[in-house]
N, C-alpha and C positions, 0 to 999 in steps of 0.2 A: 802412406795414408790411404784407408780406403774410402768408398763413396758410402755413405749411412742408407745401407736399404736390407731392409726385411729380409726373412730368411726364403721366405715364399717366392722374391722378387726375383732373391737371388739364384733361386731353383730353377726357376723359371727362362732367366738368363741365360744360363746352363743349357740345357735342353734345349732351345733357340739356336745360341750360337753352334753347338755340338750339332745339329743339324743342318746349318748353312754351311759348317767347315766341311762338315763330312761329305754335303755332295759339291762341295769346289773341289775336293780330292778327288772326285769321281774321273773330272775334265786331267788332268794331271795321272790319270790311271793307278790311281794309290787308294788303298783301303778305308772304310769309314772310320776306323778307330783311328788311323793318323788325323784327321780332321777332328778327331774328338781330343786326342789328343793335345794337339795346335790349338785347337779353341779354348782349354784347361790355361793352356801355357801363356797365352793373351788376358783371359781374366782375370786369371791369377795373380797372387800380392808379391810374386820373385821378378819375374821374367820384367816386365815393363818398368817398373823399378828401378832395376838396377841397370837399364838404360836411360834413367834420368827424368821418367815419366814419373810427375808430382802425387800419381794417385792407382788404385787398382778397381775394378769391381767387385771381385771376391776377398776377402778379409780375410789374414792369417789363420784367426777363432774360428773364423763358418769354416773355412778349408778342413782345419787340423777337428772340428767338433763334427761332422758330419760323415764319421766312420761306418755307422750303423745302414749308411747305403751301399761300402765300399762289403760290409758282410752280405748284406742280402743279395747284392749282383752275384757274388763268388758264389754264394749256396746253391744260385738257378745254376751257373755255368757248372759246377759241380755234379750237380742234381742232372745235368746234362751231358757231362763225360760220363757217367754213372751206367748210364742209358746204351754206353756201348759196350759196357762188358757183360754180355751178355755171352752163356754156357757155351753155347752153339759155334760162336766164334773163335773158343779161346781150344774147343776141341778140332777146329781146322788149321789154326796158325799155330796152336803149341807153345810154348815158352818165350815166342821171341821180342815181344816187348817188354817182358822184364828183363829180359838177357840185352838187351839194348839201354834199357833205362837206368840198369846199374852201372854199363862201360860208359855212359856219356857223360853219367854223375861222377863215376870213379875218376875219370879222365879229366873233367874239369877242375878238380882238386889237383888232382897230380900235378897236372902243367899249370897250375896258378902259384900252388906251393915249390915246386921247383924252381920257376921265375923268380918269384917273389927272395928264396935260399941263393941263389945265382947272383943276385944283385945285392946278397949282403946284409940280408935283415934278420931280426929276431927268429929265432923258431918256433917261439912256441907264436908269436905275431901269425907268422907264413902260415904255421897250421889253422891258426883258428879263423886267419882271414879267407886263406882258402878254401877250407871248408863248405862256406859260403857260396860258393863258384855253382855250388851242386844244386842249388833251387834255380826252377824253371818257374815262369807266370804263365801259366793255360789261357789265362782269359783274354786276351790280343789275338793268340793263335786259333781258339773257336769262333770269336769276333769273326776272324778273316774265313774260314772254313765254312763258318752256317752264311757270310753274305756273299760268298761265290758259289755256294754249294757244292765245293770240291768234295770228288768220289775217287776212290781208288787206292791201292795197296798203301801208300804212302802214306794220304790222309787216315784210311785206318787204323795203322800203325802208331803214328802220330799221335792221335785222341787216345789211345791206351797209354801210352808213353809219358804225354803228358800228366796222367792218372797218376800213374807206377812214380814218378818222378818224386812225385812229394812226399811219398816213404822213403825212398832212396836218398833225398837229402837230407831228409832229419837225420837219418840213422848215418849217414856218412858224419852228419856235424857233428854229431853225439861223441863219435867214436874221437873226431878229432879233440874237441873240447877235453874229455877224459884226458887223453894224453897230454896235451899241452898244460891242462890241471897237474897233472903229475911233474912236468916240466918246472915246473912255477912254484910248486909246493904247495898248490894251493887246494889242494883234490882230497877230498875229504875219504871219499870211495869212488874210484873208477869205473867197478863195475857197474854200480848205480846207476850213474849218469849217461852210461848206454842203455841196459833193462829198459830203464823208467821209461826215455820217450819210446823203446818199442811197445813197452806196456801198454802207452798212451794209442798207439795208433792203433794197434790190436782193439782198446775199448771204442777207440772212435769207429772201426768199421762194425765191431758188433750194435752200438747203439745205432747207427744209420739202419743198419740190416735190422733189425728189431725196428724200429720207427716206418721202416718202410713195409714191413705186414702188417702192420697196426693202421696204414694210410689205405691198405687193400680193405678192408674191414668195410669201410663205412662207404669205398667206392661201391660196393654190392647194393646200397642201399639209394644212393644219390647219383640220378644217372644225369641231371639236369648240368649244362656245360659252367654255369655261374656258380653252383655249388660244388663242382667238382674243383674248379680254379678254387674255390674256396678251401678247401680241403688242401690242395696243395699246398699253395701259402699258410694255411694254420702249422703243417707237420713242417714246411723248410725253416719258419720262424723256429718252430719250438725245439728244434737239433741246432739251430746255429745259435740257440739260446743257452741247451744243455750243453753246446763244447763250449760255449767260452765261460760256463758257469765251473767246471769242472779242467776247465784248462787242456783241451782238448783239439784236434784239429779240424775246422769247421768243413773244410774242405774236405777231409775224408772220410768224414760222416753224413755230408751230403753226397759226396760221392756212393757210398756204400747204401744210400736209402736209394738212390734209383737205380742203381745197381738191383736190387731186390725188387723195385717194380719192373724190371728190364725183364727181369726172369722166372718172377711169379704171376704175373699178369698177361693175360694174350689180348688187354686193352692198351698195353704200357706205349704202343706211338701215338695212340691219340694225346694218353696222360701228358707225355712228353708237349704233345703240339698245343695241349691246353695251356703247357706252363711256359713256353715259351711266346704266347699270345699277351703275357705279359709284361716282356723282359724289357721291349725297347728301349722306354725310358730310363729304366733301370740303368740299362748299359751303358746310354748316354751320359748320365748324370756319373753313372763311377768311373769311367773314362774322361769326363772332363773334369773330374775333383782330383784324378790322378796326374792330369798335363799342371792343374792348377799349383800341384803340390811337386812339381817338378825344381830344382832350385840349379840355376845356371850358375850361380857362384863355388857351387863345389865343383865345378869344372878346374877352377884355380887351382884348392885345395890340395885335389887329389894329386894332381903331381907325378914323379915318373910311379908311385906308386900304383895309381889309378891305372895308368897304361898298361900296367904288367899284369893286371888283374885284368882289365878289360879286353884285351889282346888275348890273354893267357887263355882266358875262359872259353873264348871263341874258337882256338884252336883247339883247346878239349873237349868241349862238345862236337865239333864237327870229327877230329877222329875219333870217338867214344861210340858215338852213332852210326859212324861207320864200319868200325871193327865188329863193335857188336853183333851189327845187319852181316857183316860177313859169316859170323860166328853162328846165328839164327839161319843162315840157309836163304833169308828173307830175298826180294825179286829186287836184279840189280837199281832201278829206281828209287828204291827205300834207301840203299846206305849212302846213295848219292845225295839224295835232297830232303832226306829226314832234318839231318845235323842242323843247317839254319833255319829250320822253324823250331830249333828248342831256341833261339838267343833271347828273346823276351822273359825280364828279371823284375819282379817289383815286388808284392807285400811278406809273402815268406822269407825275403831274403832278408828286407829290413827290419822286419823283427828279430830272425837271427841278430843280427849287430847288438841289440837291447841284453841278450843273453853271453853274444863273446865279448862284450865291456868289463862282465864278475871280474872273465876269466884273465884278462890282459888290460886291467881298469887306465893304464899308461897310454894305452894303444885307443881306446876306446872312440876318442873326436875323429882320429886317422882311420878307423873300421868306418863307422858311418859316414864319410867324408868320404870314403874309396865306394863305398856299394851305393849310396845316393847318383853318386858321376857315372856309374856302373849301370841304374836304371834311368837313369834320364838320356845316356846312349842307346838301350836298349831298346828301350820303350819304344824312341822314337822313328828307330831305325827297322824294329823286329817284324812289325805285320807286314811293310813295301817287301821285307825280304823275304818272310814267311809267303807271299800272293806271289813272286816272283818262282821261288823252289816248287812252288804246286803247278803255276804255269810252264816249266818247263817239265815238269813230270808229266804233262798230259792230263793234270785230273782239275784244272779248271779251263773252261771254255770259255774263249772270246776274250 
């Protein structure tokens, strides 16, 4: 049962509490989003519950119907890793965040699917569950990045990687899906079902990239700081509107619009600073709707399955990140402490699950039961470990 209050109340609440956890984290030397976190996980209609507590604050419907803030947080943070790929950078470092971003995606499939075959499970199961392994969640890891203001080879590496990561896992799932389609008999066309999401991503960076010279337009015109946040917010609405209108990925079509302010504009760090003059609440409310929607009972669930995936994963990104960086030339610091700031897993991943149910519809409760335990570890544990790997790299102070 939850408490009957407003939806305003209950925003409201949110943002409050997300703010007191996050600076008692402070004392505790842990990042603001674990406090935003924790405070999600306390309101929330799971967590206190199912330790016997009669009632929650936030209500299953407001949790599960209050998406449209969990999009617009993602578009700013996007709109904000956008912001680092910029020409000038990618002609000094060269190739090597995507040459990183493919081995730690590649690798965390390998070693989850191979666990998974080792202990005697389905194959086309292991395929389609590990596939999964290969989405990363950027937004904990810039959370922790823009409030210590970490600088350095590592962190820049990282914000690109986390970019590149979410092409890398589509097209990794795609590929896997296909096959285990074919396994199952259930693949109507293999090749298809890879093409299409690269189609998908290719339209999504062209329509960001169009969106984002279309948002230079009218900056020439409106130089006022109220009308320029203006401007921002109309064009992030109106891309995270077109990808989910056309089935699209939100995230890399906001990625790909500041991207194009990053490198057509020689206003684009103000741009940046205007758009991020608006995010806090933002952030707070989609990290605490995130701890809210966390469920400790798939802890049960998941089983030694869970284990093999969440173990599995972690040892593939960490060597994936690191061969990679070997492989890139990259500065011994990157292949050391890149790897654990990718382990934060959460909305891309679970959506995947929605699409590997078609393909292994048997399997479907145990996929979402394994990758829900997957991000309520992750989540909880990713930013202390992600603030941790940056402070011993040297690119956070104090």
């Amino acid at each position: 049962m939850s408490l009957s209050l407003n939806a305003l109340t209950q925003l409201g609440i949110m943002i409050l509490a997300g703010m007191f956890m996050g600076r008692m984290m402070k004392h505790i030397k842990l990042p603001n989003v674990t406090g935003y976190l924790l405070a999600g996980l306390l309101l929330g209609p799971y967590f206190l519950p199912a330790l016997g507590c009669p009632f929650s604050i936030l209500s299953e419907n407001f949790v599960s119907g209050i998406g449209i803030v969990s999009e617009v947080a993602l578009g700013f943070i996007a709109f904000s890793i956008g912001n680092e790929f910029r020409i000038s950078y990618f002609r000094k470092i060269g190739a090597a965040p995507l040459i990183i971003a493919s081995m730690e995606s590649l690798f965390a499939v390998v070693v989850v699917v191979a666990g998974l075959l080792l202990t005697r499970h389905d194959a086309a199961f292991s395929l389609v569950l590990g596939s999964i392994a290969a989405a990363t969640a950027p937004a904990a890891t810039i959370m922790v990045i823009n409030q210590y203001k970490a600088k350095g080879p590592v962190t820049s590496t990282l914000l690109s990687v986390v970019a590149i990561d979410d092409a890398t896992a589509l097209i990794l799932f795609s590929a896997s899906v296909a096959a285990a389609s074919a396994m199952t008999g259930r693949a109507s066309n293999p090749v298809l079902q890879i093409l299409i999401p690269a189609g998908q991503i290719l339209l999504a960076l062209a329509a960001g990239g169009l969106l984002g010279i279309l948002l230079l337009i009218p900056m020439r015109y409106f130089h006022k700081k109220s009308n320029r946040l203006a401007l921002i917010c109309g064009f992030l609405f109106v891309g995270i509107g077109i990808a989910d209108l056309f089935g699209l990925s939100s995230l890399m079509l906001c990625m790909a619009l500041g991207t194009a302010v990053a490198n057509l504009s020689p206003e684009a760090g103000s741009i940046l600073s205007l758009a991020e003059s608006i995010t806090p609440p933002v952030y707070i409310l989609f990290f605490v709707a995130s701890g809210a929607g966390l469920q400790i009972s798939v802890l049960k669930t998941a089983g030694m399955i869970g284990a093999v995936y969440i173990i599995g994963r972690i040892v593939g990104k960490l060597l994936g990140a690191w061969l990679g960086a070997r492989m890139a030339h990259t500065p011994a610091p990157v292949g050391k402490y890149l790897g654990p700031c990718l382990l934060p897993q959460a909305g891309v991943a679970i959506g995947l699950t929605l699409l590997a149910g078609r393909v292994v519809p048997e399997y479907a409760p145990t996929i979402r039961a394994v990758v829900l335990a997957g991000t309520l570890v992750y989540e909880m544990a990713g930013p202390g470990i992600t603030k941790l790997s940056l402070t011993k790299a040297g690119e956070i102070q104090g």
